[in-house]
N, C-alpha and C positions, 0 to 999 in steps of 0.2 A: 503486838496484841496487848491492850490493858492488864494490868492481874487481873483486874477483877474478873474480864473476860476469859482468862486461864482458870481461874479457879472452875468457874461455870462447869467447863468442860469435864467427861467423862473422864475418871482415872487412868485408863488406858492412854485415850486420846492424850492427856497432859502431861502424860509421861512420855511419850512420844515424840510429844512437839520440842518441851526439853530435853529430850537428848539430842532432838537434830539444833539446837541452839548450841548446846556445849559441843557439838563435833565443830560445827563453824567456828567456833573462837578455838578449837583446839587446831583445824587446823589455820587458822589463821595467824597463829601463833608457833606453827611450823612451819609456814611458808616465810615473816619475818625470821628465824634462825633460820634458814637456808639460804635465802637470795644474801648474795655479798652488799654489806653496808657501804655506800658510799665511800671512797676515800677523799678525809680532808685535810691529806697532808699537800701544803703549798708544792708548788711547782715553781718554773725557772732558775734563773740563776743571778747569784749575789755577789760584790768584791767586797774582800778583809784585808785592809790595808794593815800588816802586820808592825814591821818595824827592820832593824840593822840587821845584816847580814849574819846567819848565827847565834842572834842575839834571841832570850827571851820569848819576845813577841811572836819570833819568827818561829820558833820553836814550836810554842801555844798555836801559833794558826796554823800550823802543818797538822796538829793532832787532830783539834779542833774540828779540821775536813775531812780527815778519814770519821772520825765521830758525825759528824752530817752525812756522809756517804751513806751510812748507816742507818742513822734515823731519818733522814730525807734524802731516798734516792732519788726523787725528781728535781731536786735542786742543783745544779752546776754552780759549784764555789770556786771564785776565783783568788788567790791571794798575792798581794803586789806588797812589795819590799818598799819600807819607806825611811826615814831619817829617825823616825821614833814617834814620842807624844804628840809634841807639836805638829808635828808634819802629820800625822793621825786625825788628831782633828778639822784640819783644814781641809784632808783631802774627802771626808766623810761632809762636813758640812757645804763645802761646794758641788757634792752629786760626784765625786770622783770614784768612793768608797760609797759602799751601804753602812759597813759594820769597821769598828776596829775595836783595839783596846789603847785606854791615854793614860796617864794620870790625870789627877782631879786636878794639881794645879795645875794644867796647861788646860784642861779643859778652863776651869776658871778665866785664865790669863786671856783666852780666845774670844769669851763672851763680856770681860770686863774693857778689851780693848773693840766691839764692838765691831768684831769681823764679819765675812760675808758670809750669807747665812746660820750664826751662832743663832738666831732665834729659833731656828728648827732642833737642834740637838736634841737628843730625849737619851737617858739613858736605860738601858736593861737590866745591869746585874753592878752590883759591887763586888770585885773578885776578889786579891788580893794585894798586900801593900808593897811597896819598893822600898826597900832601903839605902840609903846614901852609903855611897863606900867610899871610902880615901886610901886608895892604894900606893904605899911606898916600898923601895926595900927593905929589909930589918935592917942595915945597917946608917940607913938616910938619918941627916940630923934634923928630921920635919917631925917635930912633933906635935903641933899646932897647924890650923889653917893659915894662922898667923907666918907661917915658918916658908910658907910656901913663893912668899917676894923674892925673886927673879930667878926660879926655879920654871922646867920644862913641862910644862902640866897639859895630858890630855883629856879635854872638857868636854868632846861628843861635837856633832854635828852641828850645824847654825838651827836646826830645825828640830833638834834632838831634848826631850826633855831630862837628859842630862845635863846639857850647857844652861838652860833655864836656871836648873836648881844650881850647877855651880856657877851660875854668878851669883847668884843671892847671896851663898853660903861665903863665897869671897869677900863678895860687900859688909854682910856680917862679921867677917874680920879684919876688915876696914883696909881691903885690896882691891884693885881695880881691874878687872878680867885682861882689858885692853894695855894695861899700862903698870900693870907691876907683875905680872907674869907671862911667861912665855905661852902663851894660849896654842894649844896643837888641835886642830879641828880631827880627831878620829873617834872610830869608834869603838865596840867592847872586839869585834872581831881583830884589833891591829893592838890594840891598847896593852895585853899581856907581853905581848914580840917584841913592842918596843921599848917597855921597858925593861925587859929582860936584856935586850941587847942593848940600855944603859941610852937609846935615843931619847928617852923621856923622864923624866925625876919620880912624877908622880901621874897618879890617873883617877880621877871621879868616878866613879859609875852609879848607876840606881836602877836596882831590878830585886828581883825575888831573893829570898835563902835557901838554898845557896847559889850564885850563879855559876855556872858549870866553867864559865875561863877564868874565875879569879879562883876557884876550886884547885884547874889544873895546874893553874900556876904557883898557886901553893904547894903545891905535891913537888914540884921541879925547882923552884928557886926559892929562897928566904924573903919573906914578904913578910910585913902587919898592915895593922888597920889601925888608921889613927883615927882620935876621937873626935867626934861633931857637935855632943846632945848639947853640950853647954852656950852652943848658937842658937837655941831653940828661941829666946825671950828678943834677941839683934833681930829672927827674920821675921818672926811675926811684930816686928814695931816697921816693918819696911811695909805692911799693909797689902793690901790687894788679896790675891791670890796665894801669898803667902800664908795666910792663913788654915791653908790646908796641911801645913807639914806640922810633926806632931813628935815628939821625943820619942825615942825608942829605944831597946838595947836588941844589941845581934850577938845571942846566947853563945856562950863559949865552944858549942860544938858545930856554928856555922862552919867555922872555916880553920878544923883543929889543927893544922900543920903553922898556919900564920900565926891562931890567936894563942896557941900554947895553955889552952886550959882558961882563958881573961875573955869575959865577955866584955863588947864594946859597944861604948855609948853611942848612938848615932840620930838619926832622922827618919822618920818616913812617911810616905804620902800614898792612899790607894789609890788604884788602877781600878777604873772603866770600863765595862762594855757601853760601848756608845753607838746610837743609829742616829735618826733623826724624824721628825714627824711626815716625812714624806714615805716611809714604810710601809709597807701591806701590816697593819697588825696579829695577821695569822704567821706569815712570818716571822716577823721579832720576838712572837710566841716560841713556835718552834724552834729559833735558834736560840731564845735564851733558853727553855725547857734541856737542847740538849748538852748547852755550858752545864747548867748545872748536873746534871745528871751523867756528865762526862766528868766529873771532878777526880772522882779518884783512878780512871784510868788516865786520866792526862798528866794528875799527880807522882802517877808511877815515875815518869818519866822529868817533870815540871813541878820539882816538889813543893814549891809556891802555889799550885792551882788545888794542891790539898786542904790548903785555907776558904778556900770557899765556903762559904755559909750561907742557907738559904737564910736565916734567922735577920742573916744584914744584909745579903745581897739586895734586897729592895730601897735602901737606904745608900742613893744615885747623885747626893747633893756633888757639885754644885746643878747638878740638871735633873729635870721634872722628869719621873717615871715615865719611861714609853707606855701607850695603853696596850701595846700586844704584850708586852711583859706583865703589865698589872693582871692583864687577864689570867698567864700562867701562874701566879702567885696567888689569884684568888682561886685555881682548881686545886691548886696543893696545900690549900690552908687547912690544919685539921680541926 
């Protein structure tokens, strides 16, 4: 009815006909709070190719899935064990994986050697960095990388983006992975055993602070960390995807039993949540939404995932933001 037609009307009468106006929006306004809201949390189910036995990765995506249990119980998350970065990549960009976590150089390293499917990768989160470790015993005479020609050195997996970073780091000290070291293909799960029982000289690694086997192995044997940063300017002149590793120090109380109070100079490269443009964007929503939002209980456990930062996690270089992630980044903006 027009106002003007309301006004017209007898006081009575208009008072009438407005209240039966306001009961309908009142109740129509309790009939929407009653009926249940649609639910738009995604359904099916996803694979997180984690990484080594043990290792990090493996660690993080075990958490990770009780935290999706939680926020998405109609998801079935599946998680399969891989060689690490490298092997992460590939298996996610071939449709093997939905989700993993890599480092940036092997992501890099995937897309500049023009692999199969690299054009699809999209990333969701920047989480947190890896730092290169050089593990000897305290009483080894390796005090350089340099030191390391024709010693027993364990580099990681052929697929593992620990052998990536130690050959660089090699070449930057003008050694030959192949041919001036004894190259042992293992990983962080065999790499404390066997040095401890003297099978190996030395051992690379590259994951979070602190890694929980080079932790224990401090606690049990005399060990240091030898120093790296001073290769910073050697690996970024070798070009490419090198260009993602960046100087760092790993603060004196990483790893107090080894480093005795000395913090050490080293390298390090951030880690990845990686998908690919063939994703449900409501998805990649919801699992990046519950990375981050799982930070500090995953952290409890992953004290690397405490670095999480929504303020950088959006900054996914070398790969273009997924748009289900962009969307959650644009609900949480304040």
């Amino acid at each position: 009815m027009p106002l003007t037609a309301l006004r017209r009307l007898r006081p009575a009468r208009r008072r009438a006909l407005t209240g039966a106006v306001a009961g309908l929006v009142a109740a129509g306004l309790l009939l929407w709070w009653l009926l249940p809201l649609e639910d738009t949390r995604p359904s099916g189910s996803v694979t997180f190719s984690t990484g080594a036995r043990t290792g990090v990765y493996e660690r993080y995506g075990n958490l990770l899935k009780a935290a999706m249990a939680r926020d998405l119980p109609e998801v079935d998350v599946r998680l399969d064990g891989s060689e690490g970065s490298l092997d992460n990549v590939k298996r996610v960009a071939t449709g093997k994986a939905d989700f993993t976590i890599a480092a940036a150089d092997a992501v890099a390293k995937y897309r500049i050697d023009q692999r199969a499917g690299a054009d699809q990768l999209r990333g969701c989160a920047r989480l947190y960095d890896d730092y290169m470790q050089l593990v000897v015993p305290r009483s080894s005479d390796v005090d350089s990388v340099a030191d390391l020609r024709g010693k027993r050195v364990a580099v990681g997996g052929r697929a593992s983006g620990v052998r990536l970073v130690a050959d660089r780091i090699l070449r930057a000290a003008g050694l030959d992975i192949d041919k001036d070291v004894d190259a042992v293909g293992i990983g962080i799960d065999t790499m404390p055993t066997a040095l401890e029982a003297g099978q190996i000289d030395a051992f690379f690694w590259s994951g979070g602070l602190p890694t929980t086997h080079v932790r224990k192995l401090s606690e049990k044997v005399p060990i240091r960390l030898v120093e790296l940063g001073t290769l910073i300017d050697k690996l970024h002149a070798q070009g490419g995807s090198s260009r993602y590793y960046r100087a760092a120090t790993m603060p004196a109380d990483a790893y107090p039993y080894a480093q005795r109070g000395k913090a050490v100079s080293t390298l390090a490269v951030a880690n990845l949540l990686v998908t690919t443009d063939r994703m449900d964007p409501s998805m990649a929503e919801a699992v990046t939404r519950t990375v981050i939002d799982s930070r500090d209980h995953i952290g409890a456990v992953v004290h690397a995932a405490q670095l999480v930062d929504l303020r950088t996690a959006i900054y996914t270089d070398p790969l273009a933001l997924d748009e289900g992630a962009r969307r959650y980044y644009r609900s949480v903006k304040p």
